[in-house]
N, C-alpha and C positions, 0 to 999 in steps of 0.2 A: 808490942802494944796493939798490933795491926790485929794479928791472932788475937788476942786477949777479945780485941771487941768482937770479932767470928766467933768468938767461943760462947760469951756471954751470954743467957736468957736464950741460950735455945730450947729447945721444946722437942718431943720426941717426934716425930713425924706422923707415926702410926695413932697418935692423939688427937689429930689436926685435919680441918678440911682443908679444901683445895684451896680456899679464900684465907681461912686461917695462916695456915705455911705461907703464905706469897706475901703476908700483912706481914710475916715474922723475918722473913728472909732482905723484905724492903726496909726493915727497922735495921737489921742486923746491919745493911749496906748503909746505913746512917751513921751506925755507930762506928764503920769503919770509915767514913766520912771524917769524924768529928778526930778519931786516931791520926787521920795522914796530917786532917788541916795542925794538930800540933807538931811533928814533925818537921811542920816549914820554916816556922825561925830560925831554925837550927840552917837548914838549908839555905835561907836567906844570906844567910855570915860568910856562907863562900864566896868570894870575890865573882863576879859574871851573875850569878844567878837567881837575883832578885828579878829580874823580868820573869823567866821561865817559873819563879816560886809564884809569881802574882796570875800566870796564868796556869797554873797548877790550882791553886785557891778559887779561882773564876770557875774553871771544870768544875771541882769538886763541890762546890758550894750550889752548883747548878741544879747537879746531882741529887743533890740531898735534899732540894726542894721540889725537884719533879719524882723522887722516890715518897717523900713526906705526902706531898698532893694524892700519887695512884694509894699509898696504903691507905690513907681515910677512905678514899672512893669504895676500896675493897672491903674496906672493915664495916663500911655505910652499909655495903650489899650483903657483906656474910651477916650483918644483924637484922637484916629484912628479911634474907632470904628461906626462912621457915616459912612466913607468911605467903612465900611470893610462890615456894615452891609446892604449897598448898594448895592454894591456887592453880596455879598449871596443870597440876597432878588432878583436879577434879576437870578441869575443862578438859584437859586429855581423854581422862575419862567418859565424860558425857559425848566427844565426837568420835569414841571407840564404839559407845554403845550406839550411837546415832547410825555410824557405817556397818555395823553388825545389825540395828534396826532394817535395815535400806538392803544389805542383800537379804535377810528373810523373806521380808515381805518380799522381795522381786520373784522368791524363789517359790512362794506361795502363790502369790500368782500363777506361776509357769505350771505347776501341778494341778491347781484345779483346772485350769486351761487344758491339761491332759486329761483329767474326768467329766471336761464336758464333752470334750473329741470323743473320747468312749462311749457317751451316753447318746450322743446324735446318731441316727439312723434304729438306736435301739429303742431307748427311751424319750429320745429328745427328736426333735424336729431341727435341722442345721436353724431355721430361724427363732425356735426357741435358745438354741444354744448361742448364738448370736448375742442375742438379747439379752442374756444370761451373765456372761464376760463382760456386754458392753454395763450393767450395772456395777460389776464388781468394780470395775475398772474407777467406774465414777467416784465408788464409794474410798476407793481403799486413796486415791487420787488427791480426794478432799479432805482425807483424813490426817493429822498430825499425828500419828502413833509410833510412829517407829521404834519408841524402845519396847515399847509393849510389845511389838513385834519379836527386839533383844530379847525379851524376859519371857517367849514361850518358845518348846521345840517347834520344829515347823510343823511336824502331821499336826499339835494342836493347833495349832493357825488354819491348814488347810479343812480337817475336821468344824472348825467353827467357822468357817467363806460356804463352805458344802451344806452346813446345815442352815444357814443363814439364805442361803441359795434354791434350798428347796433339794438339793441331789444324792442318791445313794450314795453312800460313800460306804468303803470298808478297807483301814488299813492291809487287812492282810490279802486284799487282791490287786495290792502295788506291790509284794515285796519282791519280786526280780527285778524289778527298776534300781539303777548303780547311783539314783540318788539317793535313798534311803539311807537314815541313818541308826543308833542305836537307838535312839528313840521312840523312831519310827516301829523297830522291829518289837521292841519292849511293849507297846499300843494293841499291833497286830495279837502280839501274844497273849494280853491280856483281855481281847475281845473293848477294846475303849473306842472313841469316835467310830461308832459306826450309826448310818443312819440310812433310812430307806426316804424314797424319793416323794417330793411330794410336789402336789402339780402348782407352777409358776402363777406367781399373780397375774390375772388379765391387763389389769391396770401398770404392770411395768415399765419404767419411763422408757421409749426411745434416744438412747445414748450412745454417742459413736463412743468406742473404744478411745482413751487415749494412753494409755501404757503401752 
């Protein structure tokens, strides 16, 4: 009888989620629950072991109500859990693109930082270039963008700081630099963001750097 209730209303595995199987396997433990509790009369009629049949009955009945309790709990969760995992799955999402936003721009920063080192002494004055960073800084500082940052390679990020900035720029006189990516070289190749220098606003705010 024991088996018989094991056997009953099983389900294929390979069918079933995680929550599904655990909801099937706690039903199953019920119904072998409900198999032992007939068994007991029988057991009862032997002289001695009516106590040990009554705390037999106590166990099992315990059982079957803390097995009954966790399956709804799971069956509650396996029938939310589209919604729920929907959810997670887009906020995952959005703090993937947010930490992929956050190193670009970091990394955009760091490169026009390298194009203004380059252009001081040649084109730039150290306190123009000074001046130069400490607006980016401001700018990019105040800005909420980071996925937009996600959503461009980085030479278009640094091509659009460089021209916003006023500085030559020309992908293909970075490309021995090991930060470069396909992108980058794909830009270079194509003759894209390149821009010549153009002289800095007098009026530029004096902004200390905070990046």
């Amino acid at each position: 009888m024991v088996a018989e209730a094991l056997s009953s209303g099983a389900a294929s595995p390979a069918s079933l989620s995680l929550a599904e199987e655990s909801v099937a396997v706690l039903r199953a433990m019920v119904r072998v629950g409900l198999a032992m509790i007939e068994t007991l009369p029988a057991a009862c009629a032997e002289e001695g072991a009516r106590a040990e049949a009554s705390r037999a009955y106590d166990r099992i009945t315990r059982s079957m109500r803390l097995s009954l309790a966790l399956a709804g709990k799971l069956q509650a969760e396996a029938e939310a859990s589209p919604a729920a995992q929907a959810a997670r799955a887009a906020e995952q999402t959005r703090i993937n693109r947010q930490a992929s936003g956050f190193v670009a721009k970091d990394t955009t920063a760091f490169i026009v930082e390298q194009v203004v080192e380059a252009e001081v002494g040649e084109r730039l004055t150290e306190r123009e270039g000074e001046r130069l960073l400490a607006g980016m800084y401001a700018e990019m500082n105040a800005a909420d963008d980071l996925e937009e940052f996600a959503d461009r390679p980085v030479v278009e990020s640094v091509a659009m700081v460089c021209e916003a900035l006023g500085l030559a720029f020309d992908p293909a006189d970075w490309l021995d630099e090991d930060w470069i990516d396909d992108d980058w070289r794909d830009w270079a190749r194509r003759g894209w963001g390149v821009f010549a220098r153009r002289e800095p606003a007098a009026e530029a705010p004096e902004i200390s750097p905070s990046g």
